[in-house]
C-alpha positions as CSV (number, residue, x, y, z in Angstrom):
1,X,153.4,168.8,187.8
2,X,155.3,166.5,190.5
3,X,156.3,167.7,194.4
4,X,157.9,166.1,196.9
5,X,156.9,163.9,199.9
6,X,157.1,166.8,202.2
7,X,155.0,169.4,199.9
8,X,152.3,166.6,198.6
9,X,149.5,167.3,201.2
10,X,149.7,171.4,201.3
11,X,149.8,171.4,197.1
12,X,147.1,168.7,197.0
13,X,144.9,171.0,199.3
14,X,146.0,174.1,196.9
15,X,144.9,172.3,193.7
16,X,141.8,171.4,195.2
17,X,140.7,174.8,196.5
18,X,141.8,176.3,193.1
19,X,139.7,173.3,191.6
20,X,136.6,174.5,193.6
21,X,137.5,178.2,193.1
22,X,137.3,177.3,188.9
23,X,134.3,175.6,189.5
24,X,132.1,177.8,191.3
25,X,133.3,181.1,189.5
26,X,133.4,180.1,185.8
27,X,130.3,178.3,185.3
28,X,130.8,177.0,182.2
29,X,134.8,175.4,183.5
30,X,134.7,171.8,183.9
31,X,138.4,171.4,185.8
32,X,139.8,168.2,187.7
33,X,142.8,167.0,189.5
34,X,144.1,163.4,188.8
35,X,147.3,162.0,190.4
36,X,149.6,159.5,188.5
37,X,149.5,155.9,190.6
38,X,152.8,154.7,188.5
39,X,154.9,157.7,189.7
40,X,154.6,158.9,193.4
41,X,153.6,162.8,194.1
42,X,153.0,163.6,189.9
43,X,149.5,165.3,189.2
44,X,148.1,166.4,186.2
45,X,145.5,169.3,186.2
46,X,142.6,170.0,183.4
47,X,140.4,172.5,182.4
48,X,138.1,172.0,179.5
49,X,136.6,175.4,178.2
50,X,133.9,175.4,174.9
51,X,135.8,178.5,173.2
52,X,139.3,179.5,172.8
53,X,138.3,182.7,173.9
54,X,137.2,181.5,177.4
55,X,140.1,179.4,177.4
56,X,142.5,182.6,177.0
57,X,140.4,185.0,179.7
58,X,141.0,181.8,182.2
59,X,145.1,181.5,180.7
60,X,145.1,185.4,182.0
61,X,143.2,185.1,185.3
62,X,144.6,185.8,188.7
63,X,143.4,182.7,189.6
64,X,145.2,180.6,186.8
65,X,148.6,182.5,188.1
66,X,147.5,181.5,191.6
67,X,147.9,178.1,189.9
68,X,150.8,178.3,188.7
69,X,152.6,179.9,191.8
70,X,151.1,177.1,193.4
71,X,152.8,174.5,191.5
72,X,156.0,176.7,191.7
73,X,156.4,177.0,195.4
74,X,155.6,173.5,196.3
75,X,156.4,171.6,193.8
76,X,157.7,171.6,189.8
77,X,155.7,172.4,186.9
78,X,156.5,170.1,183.5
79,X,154.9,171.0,181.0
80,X,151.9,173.0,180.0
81,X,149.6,172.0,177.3
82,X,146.9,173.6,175.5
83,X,144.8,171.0,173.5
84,X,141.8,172.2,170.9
85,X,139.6,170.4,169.0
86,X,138.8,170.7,165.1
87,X,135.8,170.7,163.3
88,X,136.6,167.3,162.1
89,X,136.8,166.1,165.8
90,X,141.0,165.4,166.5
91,X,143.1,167.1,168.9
92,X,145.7,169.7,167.9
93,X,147.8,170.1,170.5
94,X,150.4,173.8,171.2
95,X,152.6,173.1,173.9
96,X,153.3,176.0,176.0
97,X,155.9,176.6,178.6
């Protein structure tokens, strides 16, 4: 997700009471915010989940569309990624959008 100058402190503030919000009501939701240092105002948000299931109740949550508007009103969302591991240990990624 990227923003502007002028939206960068009110959707950093956003993403890190949703953050806190993740963390503190879905115990087992380890979720973090990083910020790209080569491009100005681009962010990338995680949450790591130990079943799909969990992973699809979250998807649905009000609080993953409070995301989501989030990122809409104050900035641009790019790309969202959904990323699984196998038995064997690799990723298998399915983009969605």
């Amino acid at each position: 997700m990227s923003t502007s100058q002028a939206h960068r402190r009110e959707l950093i503030q956003a993403l890190e009471g949703l953050r806190k919000r993740a963390i503190s009501d879905e115990s087992e939701c380890a979720c973090d915010v990083f910020e790209d240092l080569a491009i100005p105002n681009r962010f990338l948000w995680t949450e790591w989940w130990r079943t799909t299931n969990e992973a699809d109740r979250a998807q649905a949550s009000d609080r993953f569309r409070a995301l989501l508007g989030a990122v809409q009103l104050l900035g641009t969302l790019e790309d969202v990624r959904r990323v699984s591991r196998s038995s064997a240990g690799t990723p298998a990624t399915n983009n969605e959008h």
